[in-house]
BATORPA-262627 format. One record per residue (C-alpha): y, z, x. Coordinates in nm, 4 decimals. Each point is the difference from the previous one (the first is absolute). Example, Ala and Ser with C-alpha at 12.3 -4.5 7.8 and 13.67 -1.06 7.14 Angstrom:
% residues 2
py; pz; px
-0.4500; 0.7800; 1.2300
0.3440; -0.0660; 0.1370
//
This chain:
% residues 391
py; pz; px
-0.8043; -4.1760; 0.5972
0.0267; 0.3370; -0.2273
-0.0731; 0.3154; 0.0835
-0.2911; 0.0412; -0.2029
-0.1263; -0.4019; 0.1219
-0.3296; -0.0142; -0.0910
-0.0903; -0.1205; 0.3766
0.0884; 0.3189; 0.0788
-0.2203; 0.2280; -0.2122
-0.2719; 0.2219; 0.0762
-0.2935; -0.0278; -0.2391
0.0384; 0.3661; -0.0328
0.3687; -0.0316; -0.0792
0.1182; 0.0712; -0.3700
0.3281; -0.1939; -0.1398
0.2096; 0.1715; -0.2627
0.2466; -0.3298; -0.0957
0.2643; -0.0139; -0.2756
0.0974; 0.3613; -0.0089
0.3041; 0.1544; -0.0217
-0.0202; 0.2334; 0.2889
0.1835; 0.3240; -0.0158
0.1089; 0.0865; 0.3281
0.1435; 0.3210; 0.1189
0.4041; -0.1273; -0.1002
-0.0852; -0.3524; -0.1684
-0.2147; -0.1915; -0.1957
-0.1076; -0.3645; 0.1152
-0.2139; -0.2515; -0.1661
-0.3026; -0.0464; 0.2256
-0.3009; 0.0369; 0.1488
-0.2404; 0.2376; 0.2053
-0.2576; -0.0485; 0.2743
-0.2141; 0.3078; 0.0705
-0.2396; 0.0077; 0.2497
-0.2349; 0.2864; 0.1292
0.1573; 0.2477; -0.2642
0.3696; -0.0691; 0.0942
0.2576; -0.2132; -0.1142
-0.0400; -0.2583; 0.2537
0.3202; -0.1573; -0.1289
0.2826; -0.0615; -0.2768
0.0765; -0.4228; -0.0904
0.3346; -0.0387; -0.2240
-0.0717; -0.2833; -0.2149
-0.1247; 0.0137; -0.3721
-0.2896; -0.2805; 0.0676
-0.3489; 0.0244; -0.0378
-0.1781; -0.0044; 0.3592
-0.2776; -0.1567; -0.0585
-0.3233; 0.2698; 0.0359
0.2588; 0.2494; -0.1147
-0.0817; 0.2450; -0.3339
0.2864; -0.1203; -0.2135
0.2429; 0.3112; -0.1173
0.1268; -0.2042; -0.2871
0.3360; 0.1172; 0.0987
-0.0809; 0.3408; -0.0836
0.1571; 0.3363; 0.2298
-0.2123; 0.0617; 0.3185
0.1423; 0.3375; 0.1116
-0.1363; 0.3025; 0.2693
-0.2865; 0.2054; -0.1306
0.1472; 0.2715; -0.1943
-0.0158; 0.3198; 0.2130
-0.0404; 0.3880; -0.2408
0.0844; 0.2726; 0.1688
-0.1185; 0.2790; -0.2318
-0.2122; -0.0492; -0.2755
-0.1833; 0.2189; -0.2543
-0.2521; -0.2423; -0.1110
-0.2933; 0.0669; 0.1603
-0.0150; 0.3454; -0.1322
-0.0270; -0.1919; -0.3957
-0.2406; -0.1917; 0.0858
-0.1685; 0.3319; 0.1636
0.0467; 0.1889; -0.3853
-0.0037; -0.2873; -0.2580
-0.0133; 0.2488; -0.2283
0.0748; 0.3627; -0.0527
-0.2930; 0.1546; 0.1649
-0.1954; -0.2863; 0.1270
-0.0502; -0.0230; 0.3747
-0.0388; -0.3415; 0.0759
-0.1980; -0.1158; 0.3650
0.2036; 0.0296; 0.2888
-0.1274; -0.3485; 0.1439
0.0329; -0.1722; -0.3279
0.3646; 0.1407; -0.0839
0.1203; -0.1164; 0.3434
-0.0904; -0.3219; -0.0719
0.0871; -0.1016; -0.3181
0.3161; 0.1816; 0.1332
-0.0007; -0.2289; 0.2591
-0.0246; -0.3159; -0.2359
0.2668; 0.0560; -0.2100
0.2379; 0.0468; 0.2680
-0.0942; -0.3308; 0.1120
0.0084; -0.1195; -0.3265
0.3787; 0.0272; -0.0116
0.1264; -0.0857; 0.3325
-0.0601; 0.3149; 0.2049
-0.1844; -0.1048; 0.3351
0.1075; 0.3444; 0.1906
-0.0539; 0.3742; -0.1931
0.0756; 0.3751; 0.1182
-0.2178; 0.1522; -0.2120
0.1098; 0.3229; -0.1017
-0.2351; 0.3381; 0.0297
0.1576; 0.3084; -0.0840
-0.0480; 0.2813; 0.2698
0.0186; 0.3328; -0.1068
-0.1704; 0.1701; -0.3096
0.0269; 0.2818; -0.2264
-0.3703; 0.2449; -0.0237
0.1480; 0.3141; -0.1437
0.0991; -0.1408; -0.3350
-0.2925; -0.0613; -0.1313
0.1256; -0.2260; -0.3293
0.2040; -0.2070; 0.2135
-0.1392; -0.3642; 0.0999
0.0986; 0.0168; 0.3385
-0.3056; -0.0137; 0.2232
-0.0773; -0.1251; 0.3655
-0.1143; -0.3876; -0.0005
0.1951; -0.1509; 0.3152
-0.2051; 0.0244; 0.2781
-0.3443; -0.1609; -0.2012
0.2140; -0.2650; -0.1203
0.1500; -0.0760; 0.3088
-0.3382; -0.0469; 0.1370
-0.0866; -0.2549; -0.2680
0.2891; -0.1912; 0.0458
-0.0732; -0.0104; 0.3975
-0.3338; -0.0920; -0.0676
0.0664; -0.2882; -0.2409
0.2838; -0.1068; 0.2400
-0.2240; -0.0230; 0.2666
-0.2990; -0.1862; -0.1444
0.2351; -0.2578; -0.1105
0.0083; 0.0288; -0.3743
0.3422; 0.0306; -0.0622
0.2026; -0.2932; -0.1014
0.3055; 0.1302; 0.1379
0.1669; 0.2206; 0.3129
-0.0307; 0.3346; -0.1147
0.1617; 0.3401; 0.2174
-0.0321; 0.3805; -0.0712
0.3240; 0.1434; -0.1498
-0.0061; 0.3930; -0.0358
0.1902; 0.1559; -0.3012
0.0357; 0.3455; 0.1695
0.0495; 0.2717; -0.3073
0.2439; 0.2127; 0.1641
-0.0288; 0.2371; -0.3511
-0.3936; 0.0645; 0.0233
-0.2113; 0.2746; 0.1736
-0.2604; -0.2227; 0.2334
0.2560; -0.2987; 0.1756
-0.0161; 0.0698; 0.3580
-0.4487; 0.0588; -0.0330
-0.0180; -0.3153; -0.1468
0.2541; -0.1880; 0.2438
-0.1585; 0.0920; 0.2742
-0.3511; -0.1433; -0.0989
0.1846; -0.3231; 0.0787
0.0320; -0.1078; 0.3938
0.0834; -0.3217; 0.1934
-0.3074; -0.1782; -0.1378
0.1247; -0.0118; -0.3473
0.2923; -0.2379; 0.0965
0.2344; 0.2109; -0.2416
0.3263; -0.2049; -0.0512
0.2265; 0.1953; -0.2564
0.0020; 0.3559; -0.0455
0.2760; 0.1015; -0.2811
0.1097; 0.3478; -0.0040
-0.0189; 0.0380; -0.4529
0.1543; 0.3026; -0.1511
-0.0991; 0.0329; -0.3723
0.1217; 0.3648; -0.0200
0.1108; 0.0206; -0.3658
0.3360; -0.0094; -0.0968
0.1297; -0.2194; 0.3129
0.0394; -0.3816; 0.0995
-0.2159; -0.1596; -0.2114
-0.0342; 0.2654; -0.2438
0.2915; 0.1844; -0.0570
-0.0306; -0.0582; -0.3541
-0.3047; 0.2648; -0.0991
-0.0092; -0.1555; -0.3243
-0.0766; -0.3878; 0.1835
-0.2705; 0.1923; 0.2281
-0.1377; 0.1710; -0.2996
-0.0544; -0.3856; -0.1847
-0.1163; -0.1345; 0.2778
-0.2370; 0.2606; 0.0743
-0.1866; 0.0161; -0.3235
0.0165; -0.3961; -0.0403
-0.1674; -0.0045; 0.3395
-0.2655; 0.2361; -0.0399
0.0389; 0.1957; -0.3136
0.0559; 0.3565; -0.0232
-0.4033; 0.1142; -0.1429
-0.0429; 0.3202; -0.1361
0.0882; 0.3191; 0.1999
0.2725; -0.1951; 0.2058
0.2987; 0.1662; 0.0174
0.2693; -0.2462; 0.1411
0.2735; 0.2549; 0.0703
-0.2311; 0.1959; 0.1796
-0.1148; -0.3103; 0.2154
0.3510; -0.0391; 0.0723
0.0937; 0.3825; 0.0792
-0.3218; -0.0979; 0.2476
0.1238; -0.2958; 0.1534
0.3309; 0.1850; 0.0905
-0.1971; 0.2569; 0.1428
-0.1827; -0.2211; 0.2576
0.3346; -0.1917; 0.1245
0.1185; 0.3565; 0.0769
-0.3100; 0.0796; 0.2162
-0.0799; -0.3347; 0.1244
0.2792; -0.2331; -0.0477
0.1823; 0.0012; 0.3855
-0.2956; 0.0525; 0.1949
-0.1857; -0.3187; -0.1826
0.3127; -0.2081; 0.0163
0.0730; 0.0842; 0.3635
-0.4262; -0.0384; 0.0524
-0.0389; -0.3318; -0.1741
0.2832; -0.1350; 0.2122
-0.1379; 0.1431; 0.3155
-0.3435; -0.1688; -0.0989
0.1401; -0.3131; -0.1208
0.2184; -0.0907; 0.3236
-0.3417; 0.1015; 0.2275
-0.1457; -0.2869; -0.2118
0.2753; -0.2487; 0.0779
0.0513; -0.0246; -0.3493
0.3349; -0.1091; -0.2055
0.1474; 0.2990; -0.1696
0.1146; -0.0635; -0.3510
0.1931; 0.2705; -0.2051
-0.0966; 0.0190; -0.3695
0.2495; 0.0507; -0.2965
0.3188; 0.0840; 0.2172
0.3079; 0.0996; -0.2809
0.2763; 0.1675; 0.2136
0.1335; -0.0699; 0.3242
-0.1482; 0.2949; 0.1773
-0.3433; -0.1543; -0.0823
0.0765; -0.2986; 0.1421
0.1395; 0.1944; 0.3196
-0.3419; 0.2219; 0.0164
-0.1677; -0.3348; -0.0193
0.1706; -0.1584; 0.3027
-0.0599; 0.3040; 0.1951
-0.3472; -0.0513; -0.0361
-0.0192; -0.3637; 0.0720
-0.0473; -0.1597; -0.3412
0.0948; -0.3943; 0.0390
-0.0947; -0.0727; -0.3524
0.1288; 0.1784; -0.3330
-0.2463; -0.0190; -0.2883
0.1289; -0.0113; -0.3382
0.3719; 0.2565; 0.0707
0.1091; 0.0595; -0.3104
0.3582; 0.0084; -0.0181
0.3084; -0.2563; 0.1427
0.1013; 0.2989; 0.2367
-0.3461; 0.0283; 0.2015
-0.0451; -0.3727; -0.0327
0.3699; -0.0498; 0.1653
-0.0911; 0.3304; 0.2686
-0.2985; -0.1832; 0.0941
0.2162; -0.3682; 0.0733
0.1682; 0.2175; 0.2360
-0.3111; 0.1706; 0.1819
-0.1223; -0.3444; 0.0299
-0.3023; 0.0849; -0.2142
-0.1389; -0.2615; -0.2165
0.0168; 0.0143; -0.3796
-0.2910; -0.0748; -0.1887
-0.0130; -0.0186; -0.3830
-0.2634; -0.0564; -0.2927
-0.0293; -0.3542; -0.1197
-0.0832; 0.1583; -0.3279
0.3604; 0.1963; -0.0039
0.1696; -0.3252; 0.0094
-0.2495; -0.1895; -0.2718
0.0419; 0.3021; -0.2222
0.3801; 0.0540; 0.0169
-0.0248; 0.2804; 0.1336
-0.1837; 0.2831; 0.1538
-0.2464; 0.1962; -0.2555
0.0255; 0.3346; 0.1896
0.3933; -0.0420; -0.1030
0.1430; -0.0606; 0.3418
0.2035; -0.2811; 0.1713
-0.0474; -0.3701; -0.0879
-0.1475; -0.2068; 0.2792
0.2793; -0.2999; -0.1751
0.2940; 0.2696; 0.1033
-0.1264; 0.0188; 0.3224
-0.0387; -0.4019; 0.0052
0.3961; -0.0258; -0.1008
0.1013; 0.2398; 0.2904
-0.1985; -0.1626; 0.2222
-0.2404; 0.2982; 0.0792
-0.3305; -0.1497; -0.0888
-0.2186; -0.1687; 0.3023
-0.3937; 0.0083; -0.0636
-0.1783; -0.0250; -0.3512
-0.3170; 0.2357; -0.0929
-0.2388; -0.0717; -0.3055
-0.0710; 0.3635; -0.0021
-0.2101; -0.0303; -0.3149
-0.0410; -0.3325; -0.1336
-0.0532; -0.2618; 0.2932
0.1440; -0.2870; -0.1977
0.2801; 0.1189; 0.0098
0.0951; -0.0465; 0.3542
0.0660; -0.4155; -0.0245
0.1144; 0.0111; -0.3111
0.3012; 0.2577; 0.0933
0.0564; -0.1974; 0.3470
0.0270; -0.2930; -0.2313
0.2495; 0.1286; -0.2419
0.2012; 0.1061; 0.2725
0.0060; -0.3672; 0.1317
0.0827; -0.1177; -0.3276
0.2619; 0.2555; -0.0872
0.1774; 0.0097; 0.3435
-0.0682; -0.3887; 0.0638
-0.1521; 0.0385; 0.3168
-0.3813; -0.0341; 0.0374
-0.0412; 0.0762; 0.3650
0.1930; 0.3417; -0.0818
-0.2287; 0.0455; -0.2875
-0.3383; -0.0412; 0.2297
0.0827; 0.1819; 0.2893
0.0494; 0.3249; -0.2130
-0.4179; -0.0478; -0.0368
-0.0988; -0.1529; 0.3023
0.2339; 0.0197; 0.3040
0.1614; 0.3201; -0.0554
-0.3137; 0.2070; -0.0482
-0.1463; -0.1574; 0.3184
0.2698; 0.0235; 0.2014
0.0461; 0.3643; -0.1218
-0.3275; 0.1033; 0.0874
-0.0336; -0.1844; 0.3294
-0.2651; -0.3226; -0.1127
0.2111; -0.2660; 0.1960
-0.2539; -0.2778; -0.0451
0.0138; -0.0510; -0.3559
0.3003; 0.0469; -0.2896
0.1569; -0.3688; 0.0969
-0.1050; -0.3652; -0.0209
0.0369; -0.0462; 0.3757
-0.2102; -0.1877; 0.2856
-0.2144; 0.1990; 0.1555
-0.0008; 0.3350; -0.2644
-0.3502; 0.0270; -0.2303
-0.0531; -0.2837; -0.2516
0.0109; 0.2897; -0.2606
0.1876; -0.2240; -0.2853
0.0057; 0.0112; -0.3520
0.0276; -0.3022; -0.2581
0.2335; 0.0900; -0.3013
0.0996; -0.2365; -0.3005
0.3510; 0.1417; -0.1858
0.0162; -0.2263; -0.2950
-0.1557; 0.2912; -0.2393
0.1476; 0.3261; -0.1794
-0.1868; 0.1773; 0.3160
-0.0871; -0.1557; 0.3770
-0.3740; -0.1152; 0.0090
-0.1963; 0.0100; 0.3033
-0.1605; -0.3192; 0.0622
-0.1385; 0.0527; 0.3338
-0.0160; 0.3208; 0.2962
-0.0976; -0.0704; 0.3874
-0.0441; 0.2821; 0.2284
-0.0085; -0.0863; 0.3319
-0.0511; -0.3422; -0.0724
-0.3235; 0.0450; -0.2218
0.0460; -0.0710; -0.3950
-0.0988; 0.3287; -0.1729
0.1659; -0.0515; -0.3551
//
């Protein structure tokens, strides 16, 4: 009798057969019972059990897990200027995500505003859309597991008023301590900043971008250790994971330890990426960096930190395609799929404390995702979240 005998089946059970199933440090040719939302259990064999939905011998791998993600916020502005429904934007949001593996999402809301500088687009929104997001979440019309992640704007005049319109309720899971002060980690190149500024939002008439900047340097001097110091404060009352944003030197790195971060978003040079391996922090990177070549704000290469073995969780950042397809060119490249996946799916969990789902393993959520890897890019061919099929 196999595993997955027929006799033995529930008439609510679902059979995933002829798969190869990534596991956490292999892949096996198999299949996969799940039963009341969890992965009842894992059958090596490459048959068909009869009953079973037949992978075709495509991939069956974790859902992908994103950590930090701007996405939401385009699908908030579609265009310049256009304010797109709050309810409406979370969902379709939530869709696409699904749409390409994702079955878990932080999403992102920055914290922290600027109201002085009038021709800067850089107003309060986190709190309303947080409420949204709870709401949808609660009525059920998400298709995935979606958690609050705070982007706390150390370098902006309102952070700690608008953190603290956020309590236990909110279930807040990430709060990252971001410093965009001009002219440091991600920006030290005022030219890149300028670019990307006026790509972004466009500099309009009566805009003066060295004065913004002359601004911005203005409010890190008044503000800058009494947010970062607040946010943390705030963010460890929450039980939240503390991420540091955009580490470059050592002494970032050691700043961020000292205030608890476990998870470094985006550092952007091999000495804070190697600083943080020995803090213990995690290092998180943009798919997109690695796709590209390269980082467009002109800092490290998520492939150097990949060849010094410094790179442990994947973020789509911008473009949520992009988080399979770099886990998958990391499989191909280093010739080790399981290494590839867990950079999306285990490592992100584990890193932010979800230990029931990031694995194919009995008894974690049936949150699996059904991937074919004969084309130029991965195609999603199927998405289960806690056992339901929702793509």
């Amino acid at each position: 009798m196999t595993l997955h005998d027929p006799a033995r089946l529930g008439t609510a059970d679902t059979v995933l057969s002829n798969a190869r199933i990534v596991l956490k440090n292999d892949v096996i040719a198999g299949s996969v019972l799940i039963r009341a939302g969890r992965i009842a259990s894992i059958d090596p064999g490459a048959s068909v059990v009869p009953g079973a939905q037949d992978m075709g011998g495509d991939l069956l791998i974790p859902g992908l897990v994103e950590l930090h993600t701007d996405n939401l916020e385009r699908h908030l502005a579609p265009r310049p200027g256009v304010d797109w429904p709050r309810a409406a934007a979370a969902i379709a949001h939530d869709a696409e995500l699904a749409s390409v593996g994702i079955t878990t999402v932080f999403d992102a809301l920055r914290v922290g505003s600027i109201t002085t500088f009038k021709r800067a687009n850089y107003s309060k929104y986190a709190r309303d859309l947080a409420d949204a997001i709870l709401s949808l979440k609660a009525s059920g019309a998400f298709r995935i597991s979606h958690f609050l992640h705070l982007r706390a704007e150390i370098c902006s005049e309102t952070l700690l008023e608008e953190m603290d319109e956020f309590g236990p309720a909110d279930d807040v899971r990430i709060v990252s301590l971001m410093d965009h002060t001009p002219g440091q980690r991600q920006f030290r190149d005022i030219a890149k900043l300028r670019q990307y500024h006026e790509g972004k939002y466009g500099g309009g008439e009566g805009f003066d971008f060295d004065e913004y900047i002359q601004f911005l340097a203005e409010v890190k001097t008044r503000f800058g250790t009494s947010h970062e110091d607040g946010a943390a404060a705030r963010a460890r009352a929450m039980g939240a994971v503390i991420a540091s944003h955009d580490d470059t030197e050592a002494a970032h790195v050691a700043v961020s330890a000292a205030q608890g971060c476990r998870v470094a978003e985006f550092p952007t040079t091999l000495e804070a990426a190697t600083a943080c391996r020995a803090h213990g922090i995690s290092v998180m990177m943009g798919a997109p960096n690695l796709l590209r070549g390269g980082s467009h704000s002109g800092n490290v290469a998520a492939s150097e930190l990949l060849e010094a073995g410094l790179l442990d969780i994947f973020s789509s950042d911008y473009a949520p395609s992009s988080l399979l397809m770099a886990a998958m060119r990391m499989a191909r490249e280093g010739g080790d799929m399981a290494a590839g996946i867990r950079t999306v799916t285990h490592a992100p969990a584990a890193a932010t404390g979800l230990d029931d789902r990031g694995q194919i393993a009995a008894g974690l959520r049936a949150d699996l995702v059904r991937v074919n890897s004969d084309h130029a890019a991965p195609v999603v061919r199927g998405v289960w979240v806690a056992g339901a099929r929702v793509g």
